[in-house]
One Martini backbone bead per residue (centre of mass of N, CA, C, O) as a GRO file, in nm:
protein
  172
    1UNK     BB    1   4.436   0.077  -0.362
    2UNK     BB    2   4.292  -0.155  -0.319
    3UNK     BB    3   4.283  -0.182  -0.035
    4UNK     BB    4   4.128   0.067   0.033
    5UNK     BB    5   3.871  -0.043  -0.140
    6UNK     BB    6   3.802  -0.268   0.071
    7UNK     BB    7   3.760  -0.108   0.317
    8UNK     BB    8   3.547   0.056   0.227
    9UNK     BB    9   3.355  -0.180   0.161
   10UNK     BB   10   3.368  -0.281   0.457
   11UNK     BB   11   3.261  -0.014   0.568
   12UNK     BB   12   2.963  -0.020   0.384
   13UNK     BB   13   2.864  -0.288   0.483
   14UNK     BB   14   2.838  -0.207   0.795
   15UNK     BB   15   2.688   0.009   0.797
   16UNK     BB   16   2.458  -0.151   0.642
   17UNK     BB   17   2.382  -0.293   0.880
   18UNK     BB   18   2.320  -0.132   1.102
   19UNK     BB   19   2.152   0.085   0.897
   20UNK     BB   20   1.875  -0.093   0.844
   21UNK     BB   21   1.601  -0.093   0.696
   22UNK     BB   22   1.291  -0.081   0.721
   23UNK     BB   23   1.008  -0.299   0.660
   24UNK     BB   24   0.656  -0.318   0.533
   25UNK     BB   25   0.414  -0.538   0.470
   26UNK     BB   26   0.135  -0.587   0.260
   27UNK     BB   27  -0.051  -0.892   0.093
   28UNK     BB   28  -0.342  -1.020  -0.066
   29UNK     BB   29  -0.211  -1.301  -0.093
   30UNK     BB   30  -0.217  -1.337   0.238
   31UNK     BB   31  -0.521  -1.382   0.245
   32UNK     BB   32  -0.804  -1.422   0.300
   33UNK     BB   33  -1.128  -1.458   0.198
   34UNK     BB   34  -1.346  -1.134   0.273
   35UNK     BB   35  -1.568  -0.998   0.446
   36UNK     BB   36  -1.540  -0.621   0.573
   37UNK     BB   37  -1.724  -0.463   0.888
   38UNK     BB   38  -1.431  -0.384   1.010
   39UNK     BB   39  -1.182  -0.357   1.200
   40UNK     BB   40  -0.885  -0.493   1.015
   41UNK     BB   41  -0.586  -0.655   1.001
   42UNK     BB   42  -0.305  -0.739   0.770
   43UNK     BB   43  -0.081  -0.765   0.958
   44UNK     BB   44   0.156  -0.871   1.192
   45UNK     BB   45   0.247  -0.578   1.288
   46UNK     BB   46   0.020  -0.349   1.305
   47UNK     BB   47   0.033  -0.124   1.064
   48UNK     BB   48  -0.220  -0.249   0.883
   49UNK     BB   49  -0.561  -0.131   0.838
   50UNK     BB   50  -0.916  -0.193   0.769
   51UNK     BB   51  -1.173   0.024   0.706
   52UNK     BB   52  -1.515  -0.059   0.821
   53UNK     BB   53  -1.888  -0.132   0.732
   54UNK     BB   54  -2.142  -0.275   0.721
   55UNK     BB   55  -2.214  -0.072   0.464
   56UNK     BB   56  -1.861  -0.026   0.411
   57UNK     BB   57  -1.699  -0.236   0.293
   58UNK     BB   58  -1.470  -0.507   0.222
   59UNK     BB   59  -1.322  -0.727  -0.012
   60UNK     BB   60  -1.130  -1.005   0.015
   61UNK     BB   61  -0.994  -1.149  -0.342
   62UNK     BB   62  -0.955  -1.364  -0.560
   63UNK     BB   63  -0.826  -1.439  -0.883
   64UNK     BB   64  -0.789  -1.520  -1.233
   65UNK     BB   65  -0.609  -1.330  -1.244
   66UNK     BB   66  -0.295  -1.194  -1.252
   67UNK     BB   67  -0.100  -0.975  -1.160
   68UNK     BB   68   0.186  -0.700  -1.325
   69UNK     BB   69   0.444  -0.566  -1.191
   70UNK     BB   70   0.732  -0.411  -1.298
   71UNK     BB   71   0.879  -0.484  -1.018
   72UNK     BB   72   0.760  -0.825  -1.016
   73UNK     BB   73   0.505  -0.794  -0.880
   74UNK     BB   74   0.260  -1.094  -0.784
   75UNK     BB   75  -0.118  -1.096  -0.835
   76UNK     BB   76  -0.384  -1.303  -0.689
   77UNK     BB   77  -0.516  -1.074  -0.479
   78UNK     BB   78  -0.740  -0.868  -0.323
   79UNK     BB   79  -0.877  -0.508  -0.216
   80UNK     BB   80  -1.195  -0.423  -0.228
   81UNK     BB   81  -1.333  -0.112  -0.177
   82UNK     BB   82  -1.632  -0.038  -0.326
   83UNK     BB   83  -1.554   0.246  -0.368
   84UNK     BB   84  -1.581   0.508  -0.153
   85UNK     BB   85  -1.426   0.719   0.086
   86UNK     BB   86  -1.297   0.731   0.403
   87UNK     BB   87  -1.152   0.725   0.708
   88UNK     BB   88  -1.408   0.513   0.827
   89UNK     BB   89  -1.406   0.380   0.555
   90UNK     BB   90  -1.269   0.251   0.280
   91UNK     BB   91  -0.977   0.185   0.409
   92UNK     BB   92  -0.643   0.250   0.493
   93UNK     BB   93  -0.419   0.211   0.755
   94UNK     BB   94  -0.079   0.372   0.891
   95UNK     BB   95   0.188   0.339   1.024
   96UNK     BB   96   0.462   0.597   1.084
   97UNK     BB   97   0.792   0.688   1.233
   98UNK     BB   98   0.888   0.814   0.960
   99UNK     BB   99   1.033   0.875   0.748
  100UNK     BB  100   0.941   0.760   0.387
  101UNK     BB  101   0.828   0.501   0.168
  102UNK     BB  102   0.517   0.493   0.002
  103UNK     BB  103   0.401   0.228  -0.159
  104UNK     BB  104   0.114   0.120  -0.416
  105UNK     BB  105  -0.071  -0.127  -0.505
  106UNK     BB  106  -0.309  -0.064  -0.797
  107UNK     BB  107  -0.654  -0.071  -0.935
  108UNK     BB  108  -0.888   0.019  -1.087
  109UNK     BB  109  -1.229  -0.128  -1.173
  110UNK     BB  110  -1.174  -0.014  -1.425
  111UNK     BB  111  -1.077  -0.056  -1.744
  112UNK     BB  112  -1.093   0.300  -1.880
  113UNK     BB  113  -1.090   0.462  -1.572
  114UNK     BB  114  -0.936   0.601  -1.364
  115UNK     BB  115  -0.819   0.672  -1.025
  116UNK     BB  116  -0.838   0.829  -0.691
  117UNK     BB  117  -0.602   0.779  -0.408
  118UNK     BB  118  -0.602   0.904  -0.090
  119UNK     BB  119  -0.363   1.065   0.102
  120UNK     BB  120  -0.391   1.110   0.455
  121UNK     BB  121  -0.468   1.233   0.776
  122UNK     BB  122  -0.607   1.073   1.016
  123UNK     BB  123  -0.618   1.320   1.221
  124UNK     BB  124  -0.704   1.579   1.031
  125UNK     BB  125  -0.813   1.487   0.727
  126UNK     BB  126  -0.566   1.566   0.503
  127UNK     BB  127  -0.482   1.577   0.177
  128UNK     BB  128  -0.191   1.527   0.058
  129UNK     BB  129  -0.182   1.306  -0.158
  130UNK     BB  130  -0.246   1.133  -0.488
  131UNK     BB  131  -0.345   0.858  -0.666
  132UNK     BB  132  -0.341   0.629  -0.953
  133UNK     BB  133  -0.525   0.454  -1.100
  134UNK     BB  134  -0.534   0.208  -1.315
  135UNK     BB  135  -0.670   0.048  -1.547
  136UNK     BB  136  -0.797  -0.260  -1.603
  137UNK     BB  137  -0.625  -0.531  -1.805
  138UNK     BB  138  -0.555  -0.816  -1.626
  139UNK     BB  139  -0.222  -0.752  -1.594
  140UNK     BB  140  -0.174  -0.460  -1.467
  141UNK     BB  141   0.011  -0.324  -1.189
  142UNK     BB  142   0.007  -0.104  -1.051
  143UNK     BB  143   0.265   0.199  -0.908
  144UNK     BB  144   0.315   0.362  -0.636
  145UNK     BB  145   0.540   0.645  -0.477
  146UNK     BB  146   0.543   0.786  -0.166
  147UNK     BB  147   0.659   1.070   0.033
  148UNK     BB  148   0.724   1.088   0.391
  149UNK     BB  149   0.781   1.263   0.639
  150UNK     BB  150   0.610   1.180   0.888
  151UNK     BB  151   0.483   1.108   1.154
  152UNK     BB  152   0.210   0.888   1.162
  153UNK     BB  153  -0.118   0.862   1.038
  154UNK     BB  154  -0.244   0.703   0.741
  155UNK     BB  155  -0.453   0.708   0.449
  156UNK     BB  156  -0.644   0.536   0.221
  157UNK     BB  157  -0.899   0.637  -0.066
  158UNK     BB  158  -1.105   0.672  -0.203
  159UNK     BB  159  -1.301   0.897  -0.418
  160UNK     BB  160  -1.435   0.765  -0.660
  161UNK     BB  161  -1.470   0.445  -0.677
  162UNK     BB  162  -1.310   0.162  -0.743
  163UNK     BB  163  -1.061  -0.025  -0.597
  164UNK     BB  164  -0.762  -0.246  -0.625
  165UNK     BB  165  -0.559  -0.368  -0.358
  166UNK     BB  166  -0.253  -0.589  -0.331
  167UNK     BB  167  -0.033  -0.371  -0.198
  168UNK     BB  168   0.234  -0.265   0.072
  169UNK     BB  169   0.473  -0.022   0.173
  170UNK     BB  170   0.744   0.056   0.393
  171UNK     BB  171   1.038   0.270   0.403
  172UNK     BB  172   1.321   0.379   0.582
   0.00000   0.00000   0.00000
């Protein structure tokens, strides 16, 4: 019965390897501190990049406090949206290759008051589902996952008022 055991443990650790999940991931963290004016990449595999305009920038910068989310992870710096956002201007857009978990840290710009983060079809401009952004405590960073279903392009902007995304992750 043990060597049964082995075998299966040893041919599912096999099978984990052939199939091995891609992850994309960008963190405000490794990013220079910056006016962002126009569209510009976050990360190096060109998956992530960020919406700008001269009038409705986005700024990314380091922190005095750090925040911690639930899963261990420390944020030293931030993209802060600085307000509403659409499609074209203060959103942050992402290429999806298939099904997948859309993981996203961040905090309202706000102490006291929650906001809203929409996650969008870039091609339609449909919000497809919404994310809550917890007010900033100083210490905690909030932390949401949601699945997509298809490939395609998606964007996340805040519905009104400023959000500050600390990192993203893509799971397939």
């Amino acid at each position: 019965m043990k060597k049964i055991a082995a075998v299966l443990l040893a041919f599912a650790m096999f099978m984990g390897a052939v199939y091995a999940q891609e992850f994309y991931y960008f963190s405000a963290n490794d990013l220079e501190p910056c006016a962002v004016k126009e569209i510009a990449l976050l990360d190096e595999d060109g998956v992530f990049c960020v919406f700008a305009t001269a009038d409705k920038g986005v700024t990314v910068e380091e922190m005095s406090e750090e925040r911690f989310a639930e899963d261990g992870e420390v944020f030293n710096a931030r993209v802060k949206l600085n307000g509403s956002g659409k499609l074209e201007y203060r959103s942050i857009h992402f290429l999806v290759e298939d099904a997948c978990i859309l993981t996203v840290y961040s905090n309202s710009s706000s102490k006291t008051d929650a906001r809203v983060l929409a996650l969008a079809d870039a091609e339609t401009g449909d919000v497809l589902a919404e994310i809550t952004a917890i007010p900033d405590d100083g210490v905690e960073a909030g932390v949401e996952m949601l699945i997509i279903a298809d490939a395609g392009e998606y964007a996340i902007y805040s519905k009104g008022s400023g959000i500050n995304i600390y990192a993203m992750s893509i799971e397939y």
